[in-house]
C-alpha positions in Angstrom: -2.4 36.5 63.4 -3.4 40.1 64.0 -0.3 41.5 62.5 -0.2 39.2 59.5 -4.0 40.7 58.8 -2.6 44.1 59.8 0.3 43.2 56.5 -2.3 42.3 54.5 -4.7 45.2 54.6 -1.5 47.2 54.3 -0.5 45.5 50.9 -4.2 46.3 49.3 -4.6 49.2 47.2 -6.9 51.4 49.0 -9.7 52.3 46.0 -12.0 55.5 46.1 -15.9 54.9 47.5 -18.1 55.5 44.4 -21.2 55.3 47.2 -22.0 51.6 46.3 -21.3 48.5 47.7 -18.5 47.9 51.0 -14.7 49.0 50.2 -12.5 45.9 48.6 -10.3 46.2 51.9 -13.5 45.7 53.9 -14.2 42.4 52.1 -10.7 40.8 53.0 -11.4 42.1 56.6 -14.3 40.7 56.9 -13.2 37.2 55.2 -10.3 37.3 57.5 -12.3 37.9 60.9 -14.5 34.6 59.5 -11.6 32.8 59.0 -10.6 33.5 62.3 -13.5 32.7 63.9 -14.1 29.5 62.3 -10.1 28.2 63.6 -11.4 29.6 67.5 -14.7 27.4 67.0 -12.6 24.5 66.1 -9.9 24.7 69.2 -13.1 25.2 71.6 -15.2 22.4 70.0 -13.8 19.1 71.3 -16.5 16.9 69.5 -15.6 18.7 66.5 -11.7 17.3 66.7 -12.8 14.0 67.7 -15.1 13.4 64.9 -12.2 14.5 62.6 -9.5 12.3 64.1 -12.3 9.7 63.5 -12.9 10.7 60.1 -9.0 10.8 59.1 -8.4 7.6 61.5 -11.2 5.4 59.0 -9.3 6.7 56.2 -6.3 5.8 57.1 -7.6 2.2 58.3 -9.1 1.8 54.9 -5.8 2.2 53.4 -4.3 -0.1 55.3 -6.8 -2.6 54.8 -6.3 -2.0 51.1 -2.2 -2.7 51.4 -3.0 -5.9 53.4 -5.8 -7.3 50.7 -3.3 -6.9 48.0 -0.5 -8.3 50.1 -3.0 -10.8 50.7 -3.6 -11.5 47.3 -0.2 -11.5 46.4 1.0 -13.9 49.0 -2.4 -16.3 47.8 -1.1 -16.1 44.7 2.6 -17.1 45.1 1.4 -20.0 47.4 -0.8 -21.4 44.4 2.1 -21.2 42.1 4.3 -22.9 44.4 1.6 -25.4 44.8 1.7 -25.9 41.1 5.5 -26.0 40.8 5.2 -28.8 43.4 2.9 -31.0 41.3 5.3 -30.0 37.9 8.5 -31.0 39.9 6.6 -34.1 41.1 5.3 -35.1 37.5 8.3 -34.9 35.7 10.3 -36.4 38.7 7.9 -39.4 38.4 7.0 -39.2 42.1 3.8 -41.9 42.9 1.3 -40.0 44.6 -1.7 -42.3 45.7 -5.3 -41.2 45.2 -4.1 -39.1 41.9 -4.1 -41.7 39.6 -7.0 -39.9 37.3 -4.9 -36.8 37.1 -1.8 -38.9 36.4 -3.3 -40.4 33.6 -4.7 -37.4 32.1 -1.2 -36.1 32.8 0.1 -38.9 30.9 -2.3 -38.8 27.8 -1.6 -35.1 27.9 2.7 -36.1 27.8 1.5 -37.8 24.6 0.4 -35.2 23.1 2.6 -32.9 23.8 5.2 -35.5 22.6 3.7 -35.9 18.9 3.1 -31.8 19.4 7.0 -31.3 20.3 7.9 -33.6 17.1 5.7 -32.1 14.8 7.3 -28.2 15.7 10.8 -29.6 15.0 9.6 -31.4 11.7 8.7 -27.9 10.8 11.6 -25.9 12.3 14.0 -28.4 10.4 12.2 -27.9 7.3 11.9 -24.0 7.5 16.0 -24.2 7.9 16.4 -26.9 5.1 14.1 -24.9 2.7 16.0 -21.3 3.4 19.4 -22.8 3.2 18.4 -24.2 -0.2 16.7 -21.4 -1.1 19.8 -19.0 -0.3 22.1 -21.8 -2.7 19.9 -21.8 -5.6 19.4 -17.7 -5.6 23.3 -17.3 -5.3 23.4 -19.8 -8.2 21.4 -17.8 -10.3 22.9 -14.7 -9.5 26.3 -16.2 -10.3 24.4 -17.3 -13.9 23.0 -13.6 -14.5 26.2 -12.1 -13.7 28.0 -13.9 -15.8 25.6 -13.7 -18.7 25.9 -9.7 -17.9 29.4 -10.3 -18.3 29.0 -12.1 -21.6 26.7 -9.1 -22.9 28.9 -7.0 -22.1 31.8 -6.9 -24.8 29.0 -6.9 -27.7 27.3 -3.8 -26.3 30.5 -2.0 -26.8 31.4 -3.2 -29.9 27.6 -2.3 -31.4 28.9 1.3 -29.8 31.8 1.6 -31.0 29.7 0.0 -34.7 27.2 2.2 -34.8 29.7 5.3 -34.1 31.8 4.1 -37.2 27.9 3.6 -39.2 27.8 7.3 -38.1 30.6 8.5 -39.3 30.2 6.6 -42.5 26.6 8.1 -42.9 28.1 11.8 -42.8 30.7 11.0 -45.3 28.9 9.3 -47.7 26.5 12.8 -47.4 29.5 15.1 -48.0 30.2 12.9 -50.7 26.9 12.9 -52.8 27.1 17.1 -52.1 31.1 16.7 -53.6 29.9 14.1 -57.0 26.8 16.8 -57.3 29.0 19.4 -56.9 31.6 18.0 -59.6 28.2 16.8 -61.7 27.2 21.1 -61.7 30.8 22.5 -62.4 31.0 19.5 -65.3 27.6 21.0 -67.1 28.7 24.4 -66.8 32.1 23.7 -68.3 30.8 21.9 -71.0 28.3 24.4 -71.7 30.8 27.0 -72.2 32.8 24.4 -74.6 30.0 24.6 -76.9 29.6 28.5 -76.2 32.9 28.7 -77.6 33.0 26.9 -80.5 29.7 28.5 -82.0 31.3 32.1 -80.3 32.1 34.9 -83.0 34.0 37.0 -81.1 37.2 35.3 -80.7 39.9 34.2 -82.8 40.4 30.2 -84.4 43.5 30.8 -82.2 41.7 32.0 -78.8 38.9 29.6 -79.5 41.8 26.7 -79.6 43.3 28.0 -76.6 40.1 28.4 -74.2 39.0 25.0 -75.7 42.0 23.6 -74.5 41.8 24.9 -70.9 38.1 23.8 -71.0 38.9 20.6 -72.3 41.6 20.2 -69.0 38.7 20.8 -66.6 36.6 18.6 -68.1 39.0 16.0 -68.0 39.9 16.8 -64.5 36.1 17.3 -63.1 35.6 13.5 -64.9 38.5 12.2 -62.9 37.5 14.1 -59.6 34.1 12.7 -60.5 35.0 9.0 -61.0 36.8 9.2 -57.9 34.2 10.6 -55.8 31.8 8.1 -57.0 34.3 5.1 -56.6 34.7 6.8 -52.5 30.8 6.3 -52.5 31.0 3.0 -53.7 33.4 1.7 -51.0 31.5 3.9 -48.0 28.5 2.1 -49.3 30.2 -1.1 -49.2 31.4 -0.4 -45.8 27.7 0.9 -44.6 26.6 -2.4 -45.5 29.8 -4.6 -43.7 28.7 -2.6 -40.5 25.3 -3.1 -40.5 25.9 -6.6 -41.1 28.1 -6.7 -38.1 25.6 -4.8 -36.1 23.1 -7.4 -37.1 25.2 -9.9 -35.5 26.0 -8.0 -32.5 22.3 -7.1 -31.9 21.3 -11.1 -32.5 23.8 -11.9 -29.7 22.3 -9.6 -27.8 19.0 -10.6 -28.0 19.7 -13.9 -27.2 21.9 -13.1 -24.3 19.1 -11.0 -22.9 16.1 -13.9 -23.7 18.2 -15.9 -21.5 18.5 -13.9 -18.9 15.2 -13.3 -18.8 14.4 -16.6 -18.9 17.0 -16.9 -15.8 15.0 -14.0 -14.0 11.9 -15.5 -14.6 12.9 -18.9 -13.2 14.4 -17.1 -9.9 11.1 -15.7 -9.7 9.1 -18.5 -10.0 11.6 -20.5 -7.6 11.0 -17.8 -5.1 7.6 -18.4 -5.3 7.6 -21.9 -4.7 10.0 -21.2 -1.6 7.7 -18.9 -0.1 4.6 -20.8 -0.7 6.2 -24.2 1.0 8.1 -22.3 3.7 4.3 -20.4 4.6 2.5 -24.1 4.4 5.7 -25.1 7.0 5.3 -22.2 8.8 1.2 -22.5 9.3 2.2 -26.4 10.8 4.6 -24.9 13.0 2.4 -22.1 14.5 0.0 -25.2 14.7 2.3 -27.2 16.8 3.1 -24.3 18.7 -0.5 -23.4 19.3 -1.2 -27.5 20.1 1.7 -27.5 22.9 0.5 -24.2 24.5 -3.4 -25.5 24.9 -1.8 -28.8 26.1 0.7 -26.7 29.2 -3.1 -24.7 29.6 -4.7 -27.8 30.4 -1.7 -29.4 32.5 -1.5 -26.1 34.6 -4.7 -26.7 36.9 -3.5 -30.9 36.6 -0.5 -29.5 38.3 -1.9 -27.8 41.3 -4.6 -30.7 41.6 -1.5 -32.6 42.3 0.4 -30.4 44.4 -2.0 -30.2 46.9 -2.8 -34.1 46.7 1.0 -34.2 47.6 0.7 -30.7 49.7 -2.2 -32.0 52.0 -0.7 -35.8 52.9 3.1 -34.4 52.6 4.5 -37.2 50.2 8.1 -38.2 51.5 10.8 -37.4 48.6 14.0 -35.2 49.2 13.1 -33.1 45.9 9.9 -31.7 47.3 11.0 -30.9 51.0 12.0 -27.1 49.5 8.6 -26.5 48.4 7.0 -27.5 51.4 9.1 -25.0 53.2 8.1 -22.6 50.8 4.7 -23.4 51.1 4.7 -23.2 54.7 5.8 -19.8 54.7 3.6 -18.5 52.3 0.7 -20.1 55.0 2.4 -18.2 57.6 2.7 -15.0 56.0 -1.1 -15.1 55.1 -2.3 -15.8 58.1 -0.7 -12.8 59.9 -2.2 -10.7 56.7 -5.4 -12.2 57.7 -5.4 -11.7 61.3 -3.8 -8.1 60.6 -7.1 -7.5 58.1 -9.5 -8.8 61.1 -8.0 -6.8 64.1 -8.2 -3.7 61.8 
């Protein structure tokens, strides 16, 4: 002990007096030499140890006493349930137990119950599977239906496409068309403009005048012609404008009556989903009902049951089925009173 103070005073850092207050080596001496002296009072003090041992003895007997009461409690419990499970094995086993016949009837009334109870839950359970496996057919049925009205749709969309693109490319020619007939319409004023120029014209010759007549004359004639058949082209584009919006017509009623009956179809799958869901919650309520019915009833047969297991406990009814439980229950006895007289001598 001296050396392992001697260690210590040797690992402080020695710090320089500043005239106030004790060295911080001299406080760990000093705490040291207490420490000491406090171990020496307590190996020369034999009341001092005994009252300890006493102290940590009580502590130690408390928590044994604590292990043994939940033991006990544990063991109390097991024998009850055993006791229980007796008077269950006995009920449904239909064992006669004089001097229980009040509990046996309420027993019996309580069977009843439980009877309609059990009925009632598979009435629900069976109607919850009948309502989702009809449920499940009818949605695939109308998901067959929309499918195959999709399907229908289907080729009419891309015909109105492939309309429409022609209706497009119809519109831009009958355009460059009306630029080509105003065009031909322009050059056709100018050229007879400079026809009449010519013929009232001083400066040329009968001769020229014939000749530039004549090569107006040509263009005329061949603007006319260019004309006529620009405006025949703009005829039959117009024609054809009006064929393809006739067909798109057409397409567009399909389409709109394809896609009222499929909304119709969607709407009735809604509305069957509804019903399903409000008759399947209605079944489901009955069956938590049922459910709820049967476990009140096993609440109130629980404390019937150990009423008659000890009736059948206490004057040991004969039957081979219960001879188990009595040697279970005899046990359990066993085991609490040791627990008991372990608590007592403690």
């Amino acid at each position: 002990m001296i050396l392992l103070l001697a260690h210590i005073l040797e690992q402080q850092p020695i710090e320089p007096s500043n005239g106030e207050g004790l060295p911080y080596w001299a406080l760990w001496f000093l705490l040291c030499i207490i420490i000491l002296l406090i171990f020496f009072i307590f190996l020369r003090d034999k009341s001092l140890r005994q009252r300890l041992n006493l102290f940590f003895s009580r502590a130690k007997r408390r928590l044994v006493k604590m292990r043994l009461q939940a033991r006990l409690k544990r063991e109390n419990r097991k024998k009850e349930e055993l006791i229980q499970e007796l008077g269950k094995e006995a009920w449904e086993e239909g064992v006669n137990v004089e001097k229980s016949e009040n509990t046996l009837k309420e027993l019996k009334s309580l069977e009843v119950k439980e009877n309609a109870a059990g009925k009632e839950l598979e009435e629900a359970e069976a109607k919850i599977d009948k309502l989702e496996s009809q449920n499940q057919a009818t949605l695939q049925k109308h998901n067959e239906q929309l499918q195959k009205k999709e399907e229908e749709i289907k080729p009419y969309r891309e015909k109105m496409a492939e309309a429409k693109e022609k209706l497009n490319l119809i519109e831009l020619s009958f355009i460059q068309k009306q630029k080509d007939k105003e065009y031909a319409e322009k050059i056709l004023d100018a050229e007879e403009k400079a026809s009449k120029e010519i013929k009232t014209s001083t400066k040329h010759s009968e001769e020229e005048k014939k000749a530039k007549l004549k090569e107006v004359g040509e263009n005329i004639k061949n603007l006319e012609k260019k004309k006529d058949k620009v405006h025949n082209e703009i005829q039959d584009l117009r024609e054809k404008k009006k064929a393809l919006e006739k067909e798109l017509a057409e397409y567009q009623k399909k389409i709109f009556e394809s896609e009222s009956k499929i909304k119709k179809m969607e709407k009735d799958k809604k509305e069957q989903t509804r019903r399903f869901q409000k008759e399947v919650k209605d079944w489901r309520k009955s069956k938590e009902k049922a459910q709820k019915k049967i476990k009140d009833i096993e609440k109130h047969q629980e404390p019937l049951f150990e009423s008659l297991g000890k009736t059948i406990e206490k004057h040991r009814v004969t039957h081979k089925i219960l001879s188990p439980y009595y040697t279970q229950i005899d046990r359990a006895k066993r085991r609490i009173r040791e627990i008991e007289e372990n608590i007592k001598n403690l």
